[in-house]
BALOLO-541497 format. One record per residue: residue number from 1; x, y, z of N, C-alpha, C, O in turn. Coordinates in pm, whole numbers, plus 50000, padded with zeros to 5 digits. Layout:
BEGIN
 num  n_xx  n_yy  n_zz ca_xx ca_yy ca_zz  c_xx  c_yy  c_zz  o_xx  o_yy  o_zz
 NUM     X     Y     Z     X     Y     Z     X     Y     Z     X     Y     Z
...
END
This chain:
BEGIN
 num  n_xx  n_yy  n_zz ca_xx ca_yy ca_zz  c_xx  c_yy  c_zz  o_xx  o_yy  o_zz
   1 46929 52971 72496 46885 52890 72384 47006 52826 72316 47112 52879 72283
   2 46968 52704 72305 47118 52626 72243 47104 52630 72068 47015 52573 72005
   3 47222 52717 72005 47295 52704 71902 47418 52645 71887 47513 52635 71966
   4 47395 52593 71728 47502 52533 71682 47534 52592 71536 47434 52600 71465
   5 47633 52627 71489 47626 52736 71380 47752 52666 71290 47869 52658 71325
   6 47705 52630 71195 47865 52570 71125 47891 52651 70971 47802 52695 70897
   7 48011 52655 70953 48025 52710 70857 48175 52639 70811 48242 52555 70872
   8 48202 52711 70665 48340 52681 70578 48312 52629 70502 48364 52675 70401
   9 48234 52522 70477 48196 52475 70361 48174 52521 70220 48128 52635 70208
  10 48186 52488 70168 48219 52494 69943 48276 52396 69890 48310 52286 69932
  11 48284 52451 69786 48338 52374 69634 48484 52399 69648 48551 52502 69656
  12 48516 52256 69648 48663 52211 69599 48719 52124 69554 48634 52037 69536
  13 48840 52077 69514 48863 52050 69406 48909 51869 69469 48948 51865 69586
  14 48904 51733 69393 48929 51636 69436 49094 51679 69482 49163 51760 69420
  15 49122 51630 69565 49316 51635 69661 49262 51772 69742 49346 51812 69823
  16 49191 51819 69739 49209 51970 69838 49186 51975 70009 49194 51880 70087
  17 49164 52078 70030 49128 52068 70143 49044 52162 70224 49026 52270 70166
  18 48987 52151 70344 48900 52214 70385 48829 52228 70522 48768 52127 70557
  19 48824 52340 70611 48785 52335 70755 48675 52356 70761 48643 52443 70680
  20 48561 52303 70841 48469 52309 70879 48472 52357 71070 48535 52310 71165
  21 48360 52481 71055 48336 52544 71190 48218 52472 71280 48138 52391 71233
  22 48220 52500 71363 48092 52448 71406 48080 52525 71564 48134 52459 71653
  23 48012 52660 71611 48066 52740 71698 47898 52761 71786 47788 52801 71746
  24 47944 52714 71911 47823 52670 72014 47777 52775 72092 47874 52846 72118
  25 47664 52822 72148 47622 52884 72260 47505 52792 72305 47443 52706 72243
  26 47495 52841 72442 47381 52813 72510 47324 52701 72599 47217 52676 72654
  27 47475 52630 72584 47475 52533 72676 47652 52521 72697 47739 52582 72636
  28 47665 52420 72807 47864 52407 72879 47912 52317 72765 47887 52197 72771
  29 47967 52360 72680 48021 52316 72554 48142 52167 72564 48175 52068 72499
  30 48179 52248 72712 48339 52146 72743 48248 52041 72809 48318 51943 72832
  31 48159 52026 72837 48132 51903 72906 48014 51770 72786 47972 51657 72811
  32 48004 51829 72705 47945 51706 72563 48015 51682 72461 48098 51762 72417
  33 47993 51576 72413 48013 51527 72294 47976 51598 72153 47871 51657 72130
  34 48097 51577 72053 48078 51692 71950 48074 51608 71826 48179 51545 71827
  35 48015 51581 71736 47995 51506 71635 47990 51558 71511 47916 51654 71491
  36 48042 51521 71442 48006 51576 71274 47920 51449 71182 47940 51328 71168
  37 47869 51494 71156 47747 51383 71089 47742 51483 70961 47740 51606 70959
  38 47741 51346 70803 47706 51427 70669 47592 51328 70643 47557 51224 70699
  39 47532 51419 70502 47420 51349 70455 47402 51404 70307 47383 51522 70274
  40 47416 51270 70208 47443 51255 70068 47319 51246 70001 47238 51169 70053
  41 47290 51294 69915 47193 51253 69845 47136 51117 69839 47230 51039 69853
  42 47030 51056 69825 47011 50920 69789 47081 50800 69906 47049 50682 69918
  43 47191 50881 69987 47259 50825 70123 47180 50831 70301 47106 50916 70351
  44 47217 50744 70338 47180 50743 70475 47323 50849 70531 47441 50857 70499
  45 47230 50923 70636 47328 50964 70703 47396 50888 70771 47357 50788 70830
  46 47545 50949 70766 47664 50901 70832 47752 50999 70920 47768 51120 70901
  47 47805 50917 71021 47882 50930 71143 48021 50975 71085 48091 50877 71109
  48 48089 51057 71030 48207 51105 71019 48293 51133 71118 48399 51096 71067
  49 48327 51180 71245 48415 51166 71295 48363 51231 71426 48294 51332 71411
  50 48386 51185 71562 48342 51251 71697 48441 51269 71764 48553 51221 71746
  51 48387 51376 71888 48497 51355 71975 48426 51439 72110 48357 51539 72127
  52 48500 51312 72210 48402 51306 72338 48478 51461 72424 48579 51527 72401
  53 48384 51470 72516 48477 51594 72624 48546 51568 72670 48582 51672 72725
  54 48630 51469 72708 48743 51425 72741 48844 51376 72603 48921 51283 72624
  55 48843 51442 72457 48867 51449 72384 48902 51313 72298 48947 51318 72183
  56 48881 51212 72355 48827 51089 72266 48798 51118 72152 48712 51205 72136
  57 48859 51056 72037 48841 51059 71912 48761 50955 71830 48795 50839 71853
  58 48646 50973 71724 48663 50820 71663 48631 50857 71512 48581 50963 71475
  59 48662 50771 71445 48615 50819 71252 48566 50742 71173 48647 50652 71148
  60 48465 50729 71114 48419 50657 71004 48580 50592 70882 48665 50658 70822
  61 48559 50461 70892 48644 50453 70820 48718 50509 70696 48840 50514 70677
  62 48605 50554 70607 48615 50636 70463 48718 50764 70480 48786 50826 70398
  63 48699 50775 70618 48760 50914 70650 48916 50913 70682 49013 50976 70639
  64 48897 50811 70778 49045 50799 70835 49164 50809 70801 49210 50743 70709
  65 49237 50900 70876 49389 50935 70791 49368 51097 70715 49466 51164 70682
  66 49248 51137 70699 49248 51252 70576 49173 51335 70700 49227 51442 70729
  67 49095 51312 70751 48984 51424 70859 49032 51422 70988 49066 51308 71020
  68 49051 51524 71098 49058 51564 71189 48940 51605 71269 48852 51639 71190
  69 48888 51619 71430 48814 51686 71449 48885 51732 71589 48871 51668 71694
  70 48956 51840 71578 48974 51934 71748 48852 51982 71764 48749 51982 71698
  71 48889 52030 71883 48808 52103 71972 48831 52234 72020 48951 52241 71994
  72 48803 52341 72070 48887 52426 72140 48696 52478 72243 48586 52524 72210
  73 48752 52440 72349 48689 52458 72481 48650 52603 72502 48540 52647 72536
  74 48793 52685 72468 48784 52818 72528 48686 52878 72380 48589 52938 72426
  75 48684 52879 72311 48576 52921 72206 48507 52854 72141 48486 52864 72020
  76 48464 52777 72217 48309 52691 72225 48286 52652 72052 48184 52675 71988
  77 48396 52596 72007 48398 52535 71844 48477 52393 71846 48578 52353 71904
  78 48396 52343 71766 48474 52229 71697 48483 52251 71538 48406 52318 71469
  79 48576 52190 71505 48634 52228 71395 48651 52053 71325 48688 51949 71379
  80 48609 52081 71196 48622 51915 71088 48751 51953 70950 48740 52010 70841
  81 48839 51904 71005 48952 51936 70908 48970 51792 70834 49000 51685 70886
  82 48941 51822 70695 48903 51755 70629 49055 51795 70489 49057 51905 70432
  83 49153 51694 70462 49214 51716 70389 49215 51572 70222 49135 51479 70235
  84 49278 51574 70128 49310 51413 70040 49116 51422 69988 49059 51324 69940
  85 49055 51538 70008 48923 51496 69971 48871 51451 69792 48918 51485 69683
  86 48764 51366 69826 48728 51278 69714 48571 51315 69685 48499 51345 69781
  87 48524 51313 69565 48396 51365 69501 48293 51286 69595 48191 51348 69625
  88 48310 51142 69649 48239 51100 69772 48253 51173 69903 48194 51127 70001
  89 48317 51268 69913 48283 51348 70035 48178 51432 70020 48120 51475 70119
  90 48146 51463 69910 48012 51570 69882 47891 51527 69915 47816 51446 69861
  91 47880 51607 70028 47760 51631 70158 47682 51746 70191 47689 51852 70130
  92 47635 51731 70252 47615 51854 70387 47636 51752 70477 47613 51633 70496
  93 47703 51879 70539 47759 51810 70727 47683 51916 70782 47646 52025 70737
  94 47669 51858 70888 47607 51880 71045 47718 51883 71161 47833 51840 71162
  95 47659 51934 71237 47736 51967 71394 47654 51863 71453 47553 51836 71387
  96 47674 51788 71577 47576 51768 71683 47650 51757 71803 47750 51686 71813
  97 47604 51824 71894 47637 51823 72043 47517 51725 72099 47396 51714 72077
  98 47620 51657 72185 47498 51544 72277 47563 51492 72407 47684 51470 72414
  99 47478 51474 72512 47553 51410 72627 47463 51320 72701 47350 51368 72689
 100 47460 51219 72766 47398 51117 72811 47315 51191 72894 47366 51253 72987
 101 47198 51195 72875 47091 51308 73002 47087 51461 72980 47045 51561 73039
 102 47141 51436 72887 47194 51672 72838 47129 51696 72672 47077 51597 72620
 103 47130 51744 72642 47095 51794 72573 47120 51705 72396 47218 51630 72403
 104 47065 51703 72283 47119 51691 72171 47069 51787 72043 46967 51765 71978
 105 47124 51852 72030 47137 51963 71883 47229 51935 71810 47330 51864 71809
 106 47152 52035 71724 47164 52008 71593 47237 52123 71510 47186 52222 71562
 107 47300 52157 71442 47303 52298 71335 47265 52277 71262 47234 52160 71242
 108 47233 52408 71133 47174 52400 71006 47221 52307 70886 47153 52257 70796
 109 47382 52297 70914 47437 52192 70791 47508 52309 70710 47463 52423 70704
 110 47590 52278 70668 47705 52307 70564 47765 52219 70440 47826 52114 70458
 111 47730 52296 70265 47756 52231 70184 47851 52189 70162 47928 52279 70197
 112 47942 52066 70104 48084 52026 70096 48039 51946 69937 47954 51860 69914
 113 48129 52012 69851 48082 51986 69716 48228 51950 69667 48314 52037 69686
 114 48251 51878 69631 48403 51798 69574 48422 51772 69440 48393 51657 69409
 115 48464 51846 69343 48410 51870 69189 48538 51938 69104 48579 52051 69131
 116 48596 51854 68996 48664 51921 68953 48590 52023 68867 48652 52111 68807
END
């Protein structure tokens, strides 16, 4: 059964910083696409930053320069390193794994609250 489980998320402070987990079973992790997707109140969800299995990177502009997204293959996680954060980052983010003909999930979402 395919899980996606993310965690790290909270309250922090505008300039701080913060990792987001996102840790897979149940399907070949190294061979899809890993996405972080947030979703704002009153906002359309948005595309924050991906990265393909051949570790292709890409980022929503808002982001760029401040967010990271590795990977690590051997323990089936991607990780959203998110640093310079601004009270417009306050979301819930999502995980999504997806591959052309394979599978696409989802995780539960993780709060990211940006608040002095």
């Amino acid at each position: 059964q395919v899980h996606l489980v993310e965690s790290g998320g909270g309250l922090v402070q505008p300039g701080g910083s913060l990792i987001l987990s996102c840790e897979a079973s149940g399907f070949t992790f190294s061979s899809h696409h890993m996405i972080w997707y947030r979703h704002a109140p009153v906002k359309e969800r948005e595309l924050v930053a991906a990265i393909t299995y051949t570790r292709n990177t890409n980022y929503a502009y808002s982001v760029k320069g401040r967010f990271a997204i590795p990977r690590d293959n051997g323990k089936n996680t991607v990780y959203l390193q998110m640093n310079s954060l601004k009270p417009e980052d306050t979301a819930v983010y999502y995980c999504n794994a997806n591959r052309l003909g394979g599978i696409n999930a989802w995780g539960q979402g993780t709060q990211v609250t940006v608040s002095s």
